[in-house]
C-alpha positions in Angstrom: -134.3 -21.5 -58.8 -135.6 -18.1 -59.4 -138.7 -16.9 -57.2 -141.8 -16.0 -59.3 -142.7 -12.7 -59.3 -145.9 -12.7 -56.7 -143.2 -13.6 -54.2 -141.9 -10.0 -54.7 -145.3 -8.2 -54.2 -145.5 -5.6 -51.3 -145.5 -7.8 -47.6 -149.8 -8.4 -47.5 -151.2 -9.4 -44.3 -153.9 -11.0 -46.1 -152.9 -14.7 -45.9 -151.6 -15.0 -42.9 -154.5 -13.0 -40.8 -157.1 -15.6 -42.4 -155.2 -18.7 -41.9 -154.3 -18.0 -38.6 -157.9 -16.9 -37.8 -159.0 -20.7 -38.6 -155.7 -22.2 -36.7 -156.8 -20.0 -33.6 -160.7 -21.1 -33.5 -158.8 -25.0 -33.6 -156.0 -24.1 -31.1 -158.8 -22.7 -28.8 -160.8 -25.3 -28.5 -158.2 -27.9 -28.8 -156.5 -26.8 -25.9 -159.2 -26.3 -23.7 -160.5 -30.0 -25.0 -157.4 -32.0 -24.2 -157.2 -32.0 -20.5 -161.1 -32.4 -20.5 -161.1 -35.1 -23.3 -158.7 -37.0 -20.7 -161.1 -39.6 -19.0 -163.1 -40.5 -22.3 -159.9 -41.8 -23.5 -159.0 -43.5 -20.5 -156.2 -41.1 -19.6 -155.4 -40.2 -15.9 -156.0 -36.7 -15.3 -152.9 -36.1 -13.8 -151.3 -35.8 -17.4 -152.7 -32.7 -18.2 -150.2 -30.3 -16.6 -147.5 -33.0 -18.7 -149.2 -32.7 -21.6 -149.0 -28.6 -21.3 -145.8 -28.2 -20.2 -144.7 -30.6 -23.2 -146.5 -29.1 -25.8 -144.5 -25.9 -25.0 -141.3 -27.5 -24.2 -142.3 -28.3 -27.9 -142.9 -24.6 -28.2 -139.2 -24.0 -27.2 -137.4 -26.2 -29.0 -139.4 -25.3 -31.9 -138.2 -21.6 -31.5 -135.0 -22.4 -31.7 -135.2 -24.0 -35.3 -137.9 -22.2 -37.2 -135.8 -19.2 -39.1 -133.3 -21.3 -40.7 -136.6 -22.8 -42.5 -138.0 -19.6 -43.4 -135.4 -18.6 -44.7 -134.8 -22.0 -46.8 -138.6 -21.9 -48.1 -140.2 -18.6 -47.6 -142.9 -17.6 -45.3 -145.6 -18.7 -46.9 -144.6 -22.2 -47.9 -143.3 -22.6 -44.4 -146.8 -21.5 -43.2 -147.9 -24.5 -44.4 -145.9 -26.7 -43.5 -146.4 -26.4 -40.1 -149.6 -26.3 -40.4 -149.5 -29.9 -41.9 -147.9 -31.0 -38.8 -149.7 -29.8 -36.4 -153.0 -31.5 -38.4 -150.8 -34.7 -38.2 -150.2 -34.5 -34.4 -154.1 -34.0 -33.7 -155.0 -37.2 -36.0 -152.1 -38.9 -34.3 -154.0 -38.4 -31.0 -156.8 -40.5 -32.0 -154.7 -43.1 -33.7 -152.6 -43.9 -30.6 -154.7 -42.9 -27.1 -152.2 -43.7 -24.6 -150.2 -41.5 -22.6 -146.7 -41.6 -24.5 -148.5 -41.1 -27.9 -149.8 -38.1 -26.8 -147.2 -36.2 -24.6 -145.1 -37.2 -28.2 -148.4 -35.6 -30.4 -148.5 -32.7 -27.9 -144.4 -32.2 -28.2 -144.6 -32.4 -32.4 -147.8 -29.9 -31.9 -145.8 -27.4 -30.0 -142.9 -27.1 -32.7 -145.5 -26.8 -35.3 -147.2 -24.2 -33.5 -143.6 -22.3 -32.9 -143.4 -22.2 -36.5 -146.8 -20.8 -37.0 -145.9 -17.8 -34.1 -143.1 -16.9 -35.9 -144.1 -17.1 -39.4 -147.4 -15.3 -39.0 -145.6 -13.1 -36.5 -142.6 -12.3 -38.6 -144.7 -11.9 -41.3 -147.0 -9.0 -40.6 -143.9 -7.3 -38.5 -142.3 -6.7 -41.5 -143.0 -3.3 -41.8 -141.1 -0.1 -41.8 -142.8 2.0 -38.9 -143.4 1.6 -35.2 -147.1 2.9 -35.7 -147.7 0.2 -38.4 -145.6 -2.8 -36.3 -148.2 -2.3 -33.5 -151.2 -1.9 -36.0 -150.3 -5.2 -38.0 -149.6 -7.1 -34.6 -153.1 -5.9 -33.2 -154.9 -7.4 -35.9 -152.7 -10.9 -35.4 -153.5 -10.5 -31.9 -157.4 -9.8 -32.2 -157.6 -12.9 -35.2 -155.9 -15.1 -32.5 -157.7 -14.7 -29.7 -160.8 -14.3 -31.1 -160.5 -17.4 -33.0 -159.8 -18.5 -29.6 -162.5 -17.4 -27.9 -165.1 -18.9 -30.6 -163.1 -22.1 -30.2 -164.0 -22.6 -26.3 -167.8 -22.2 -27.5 -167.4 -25.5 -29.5 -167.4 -27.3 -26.0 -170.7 -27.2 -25.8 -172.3 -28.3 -29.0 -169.0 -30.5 -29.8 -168.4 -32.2 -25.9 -165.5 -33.5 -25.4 -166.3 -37.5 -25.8 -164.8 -39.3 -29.1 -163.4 -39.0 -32.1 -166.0 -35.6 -33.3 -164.0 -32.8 -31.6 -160.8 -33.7 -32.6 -161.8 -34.4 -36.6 -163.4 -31.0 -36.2 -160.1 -29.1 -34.6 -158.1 -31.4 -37.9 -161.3 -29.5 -40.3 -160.3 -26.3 -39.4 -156.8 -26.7 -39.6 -157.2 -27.6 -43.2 -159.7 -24.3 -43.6 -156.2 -22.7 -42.6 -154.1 -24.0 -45.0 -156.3 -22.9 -48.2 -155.5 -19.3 -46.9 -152.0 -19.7 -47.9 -152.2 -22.2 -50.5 -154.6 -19.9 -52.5 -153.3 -16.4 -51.8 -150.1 -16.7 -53.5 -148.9 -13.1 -53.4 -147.2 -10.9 -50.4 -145.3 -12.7 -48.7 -141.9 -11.2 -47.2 -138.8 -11.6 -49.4 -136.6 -14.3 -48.5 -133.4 -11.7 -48.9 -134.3 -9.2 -46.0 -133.9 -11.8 -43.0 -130.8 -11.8 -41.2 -129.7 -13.7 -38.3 -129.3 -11.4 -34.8 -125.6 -12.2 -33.3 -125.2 -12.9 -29.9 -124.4 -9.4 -29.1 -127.1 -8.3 -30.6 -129.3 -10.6 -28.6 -127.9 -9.6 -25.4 -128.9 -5.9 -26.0 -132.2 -7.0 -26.4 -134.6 -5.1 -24.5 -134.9 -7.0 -20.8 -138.2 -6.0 -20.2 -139.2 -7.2 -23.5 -138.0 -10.5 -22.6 -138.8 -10.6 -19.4 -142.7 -9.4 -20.5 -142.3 -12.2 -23.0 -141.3 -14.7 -20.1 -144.2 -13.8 -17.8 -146.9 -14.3 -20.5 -146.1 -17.7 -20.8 -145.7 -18.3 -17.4 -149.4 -17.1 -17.3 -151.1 -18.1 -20.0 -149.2 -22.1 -20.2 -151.5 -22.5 -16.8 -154.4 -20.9 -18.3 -154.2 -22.9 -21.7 -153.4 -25.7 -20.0 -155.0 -25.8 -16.4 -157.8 -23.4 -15.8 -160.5 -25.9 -18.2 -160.1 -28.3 -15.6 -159.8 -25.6 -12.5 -163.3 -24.0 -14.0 -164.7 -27.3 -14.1 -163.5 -28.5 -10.6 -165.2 -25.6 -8.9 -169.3 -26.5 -8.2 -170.7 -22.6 -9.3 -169.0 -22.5 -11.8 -168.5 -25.8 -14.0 -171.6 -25.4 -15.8 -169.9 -22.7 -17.5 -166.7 -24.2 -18.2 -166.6 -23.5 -22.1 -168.3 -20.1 -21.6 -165.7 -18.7 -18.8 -162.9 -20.2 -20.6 -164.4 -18.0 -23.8 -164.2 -15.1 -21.8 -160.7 -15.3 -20.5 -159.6 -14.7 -24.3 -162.3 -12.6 -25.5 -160.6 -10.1 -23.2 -157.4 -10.6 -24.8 -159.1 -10.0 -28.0 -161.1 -7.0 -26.6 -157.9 -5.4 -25.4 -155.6 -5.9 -28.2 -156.9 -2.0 -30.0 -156.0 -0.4 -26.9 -152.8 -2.2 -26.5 -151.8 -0.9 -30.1 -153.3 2.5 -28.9 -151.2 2.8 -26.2 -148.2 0.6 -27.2 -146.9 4.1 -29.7 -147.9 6.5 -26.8 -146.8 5.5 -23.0 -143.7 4.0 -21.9 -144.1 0.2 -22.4 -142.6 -1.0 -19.1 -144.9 0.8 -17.1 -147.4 -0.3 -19.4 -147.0 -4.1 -19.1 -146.5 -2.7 -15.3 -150.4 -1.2 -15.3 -151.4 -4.0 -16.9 -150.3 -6.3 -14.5 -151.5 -4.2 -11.8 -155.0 -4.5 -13.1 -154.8 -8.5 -13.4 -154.3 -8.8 -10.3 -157.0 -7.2 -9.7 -159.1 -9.2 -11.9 -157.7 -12.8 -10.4 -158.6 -11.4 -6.9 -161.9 -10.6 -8.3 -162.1 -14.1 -9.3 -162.2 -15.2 -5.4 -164.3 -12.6 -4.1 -167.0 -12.8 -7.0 -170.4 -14.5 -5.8 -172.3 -13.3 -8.8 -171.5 -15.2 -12.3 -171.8 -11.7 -13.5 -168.7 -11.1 -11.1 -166.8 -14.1 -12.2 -167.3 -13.3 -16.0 -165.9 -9.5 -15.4 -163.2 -11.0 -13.2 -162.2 -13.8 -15.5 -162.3 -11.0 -18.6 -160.1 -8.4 -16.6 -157.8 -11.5 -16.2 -157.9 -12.6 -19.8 -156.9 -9.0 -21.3 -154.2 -8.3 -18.9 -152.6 -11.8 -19.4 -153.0 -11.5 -23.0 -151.9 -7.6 -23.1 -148.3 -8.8 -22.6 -147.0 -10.6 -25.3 -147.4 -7.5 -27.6 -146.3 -5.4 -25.7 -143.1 -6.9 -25.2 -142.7 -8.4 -28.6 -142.8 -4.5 -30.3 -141.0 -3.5 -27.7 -137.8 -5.8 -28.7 -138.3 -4.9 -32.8 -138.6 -1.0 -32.2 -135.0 -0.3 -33.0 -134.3 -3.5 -35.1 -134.3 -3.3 -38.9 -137.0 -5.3 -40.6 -134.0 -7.8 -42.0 -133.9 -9.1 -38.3 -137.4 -9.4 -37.3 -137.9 -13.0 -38.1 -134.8 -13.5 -35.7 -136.0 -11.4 -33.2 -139.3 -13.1 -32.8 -137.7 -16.5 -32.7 -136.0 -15.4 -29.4 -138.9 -13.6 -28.0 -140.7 -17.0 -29.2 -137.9 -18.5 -27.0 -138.5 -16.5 -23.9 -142.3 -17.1 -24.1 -141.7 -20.6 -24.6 -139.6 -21.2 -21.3 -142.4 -19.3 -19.3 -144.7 -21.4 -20.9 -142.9 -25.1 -20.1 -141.9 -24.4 -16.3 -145.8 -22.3 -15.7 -148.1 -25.3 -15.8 -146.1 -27.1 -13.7 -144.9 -24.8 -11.2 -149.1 -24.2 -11.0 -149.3 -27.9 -10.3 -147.5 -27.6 -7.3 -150.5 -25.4 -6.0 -153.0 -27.1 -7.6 -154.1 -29.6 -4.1 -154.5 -25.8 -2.3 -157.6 -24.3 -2.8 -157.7 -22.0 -6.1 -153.9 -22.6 -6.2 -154.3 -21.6 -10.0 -155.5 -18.3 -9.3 -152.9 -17.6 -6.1 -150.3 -18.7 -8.7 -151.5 -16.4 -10.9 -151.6 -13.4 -9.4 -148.3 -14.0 -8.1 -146.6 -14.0 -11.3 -148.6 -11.0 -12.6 -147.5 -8.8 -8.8 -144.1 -9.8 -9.4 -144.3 -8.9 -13.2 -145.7 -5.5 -12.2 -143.0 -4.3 -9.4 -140.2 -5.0 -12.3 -142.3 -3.5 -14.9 -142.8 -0.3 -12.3 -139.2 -0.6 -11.4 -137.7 0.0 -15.0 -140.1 2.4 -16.2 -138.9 4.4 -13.6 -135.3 3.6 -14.2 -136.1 4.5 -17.7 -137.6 7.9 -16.9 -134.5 8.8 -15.1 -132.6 7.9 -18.3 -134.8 10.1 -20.2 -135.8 7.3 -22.4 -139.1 8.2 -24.5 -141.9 6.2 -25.8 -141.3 5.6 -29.9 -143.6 8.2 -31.0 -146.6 7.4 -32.9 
């Protein structure tokens, strides 16, 4: 059947920006709400590193299916379908309150959420320059965690008791799918995507899938675990939904520089400084005895941990055409998504330890930052440039 013409209209950002700004206010606070929501709904609170780690196991299978549906149905139409399931999962959480109901909801959510990533991400990488790749991917990173970030503030006013929170995180998810239902033109052309072989994907850049790897293995925890660490500690659970806001309003906050620097430094050693630097910050986070301390500690730690991601992701499409891009995110998706399962679990392990969460963290960001450091100097060796601006 032949593709109306809007379909063929220059690649918009448009659509997907405003959707995914109202699925990222619902993610927000949806994630930061489940562990916290556990006890009203009679739930042990041991689940909550299960429910995480589920949710993006959900994430990784998920990223392992998504492009062959793109590809069938087209970005947009794909956009909301998964959309439509991850409302379903939600409403299927307060249908069925008992623990197998919701580690399935949370393991439906994660696919759907998979298929957002790489539909919005695929979407607004579909560009012809380096320069604009990092431009379009700072304004999806900015929309997403500042939607975020506004989504932890609903804590307050919202709580976390009954069915009100969760109805509102289903509201907003419908807000998102008027985006693309009414914005019909710009989406990418179903023609350009092609499959990366095996080869291909072994030439990957390492760093870029290792980068990709470490983000989730930081921020699976801090989705999934720090609500309930902020709230275990006596100075500062007052401020649960307020620290929790600040963790991602530095992602949000860092995401221009990121795009900045991404097209003018190496981007090893830059995921290497940045790593440095959040180390810093979850240090910080122990020392602090001021809450103006702990708010600039857990905002260093929030734009570090969310710096990643981009990095790495432009880093693996800088030398790919834009007929691969969709693929290429799928496995970058992938890489993300394994960090992300085994992170909120390994945290667990360190969870009876006194701030385990934060020792946990800034192992994984030290560790991140010596092999970040390690090939940016191989790299120099090997005369390799950053892709110029």
């Amino acid at each position: 059947m032949a593709e109306p013409a809007a379909y063929n209209a220059p690649n918009n950002p448009l659509a997907p920006v405003i959707g995914l700004s109202f699925f990222a206010i619902a993610s927000g606070f949806l994630m930061s709400l489940i562990p916290l929501s556990l006890s009203a709904f009679k739930l042990d609170e041991s689940l909550a590193p299960w429910l995480a780690s589920i949710f993006y196991l959900g994430l990784l299978i998920g990223a392992t299916t998504i492009e062959r549906i793109v590809v069938k149905v087209g970005h947009r139409f794909a956009f909301i379908l998964f959309l439509s399931l991850l409302i379903l999962s939600v409403l299927a959480q307060l249908a069925l309150p008992n623990a197998i109901s919701w580690l399935i909801a949370r393991f439906i959510a994660g696919i759907a959420v998979a298929g957002v990533f790489v539909v919005v991400e695929s979407w607004l990488l579909m560009t012809n320059t380096a320069k604009s790749r990092a431009k379009r991917l700072g304004l999806y990173m900015t929309s997403l965690y500042g939607g975020s970030a506004v989504g932890q503030l609903a804590i307050g006013p919202l709580g976390t008791q009954g069915a009100t929170p969760y109805l509102f995180v289903a509201a907003l998810l419908c807000f998102a799918i008027l985006a693309p239902l009414l914005i019909t033109k710009g989406q990418p052309e179903k023609q350009q995507l092609q499959k990366l072989y095996l080869k291909e994907i072994k030439n990957l850049s390492h760093p870029a899938m290792l980068g990709c790897l470490a983000s989730g293995l930081l921020l699976g925890p801090i989705y999934g675990l720090m609500p309930v660490y902020i709230a275990s500690q006596a100075e500062q659970a007052h401020y649960t939904g307020t620290l929790m806001a600040v963790i991602i309003l530095g992602g949000m906050l860092v995401q221009p520089l990121v795009s900045y620097l991404s097209t003018r430094l190496e981007k090893s050693l830059l995921m290497g400084m940045f790593c440095l630097v959040g180390a810093a910050g979850a240090i910080g986070i122990l020392q602090a005895n001021t809450l103006a301390g702990l708010i600039i500690s857990y905002l260093i730690l929030g734009a570090c941990s969310f710096a990643l991601y981009p990095i790495a992701i432009t880093l693996a499409c800088d030398s790919l055409p834009m007929a691969k891009i969709v693929s290429a995110t799928e496995i970058m998706l992938l890489s993300y998504s394994i960090g992300s399962v085994f992170g909120p679990m390994l945290s667990a392990h360190l969870s009876n330890a006194p701030n385990g969460l934060v020792f946990y963290l800034a192992g994984c960001l030290i560790s991140t930052c010596i092999y970040m450091f390690i090939k940016s100097i191989t790299n120099i060796h090997a005369g390799k440039t950053p892709v110029a601006s």
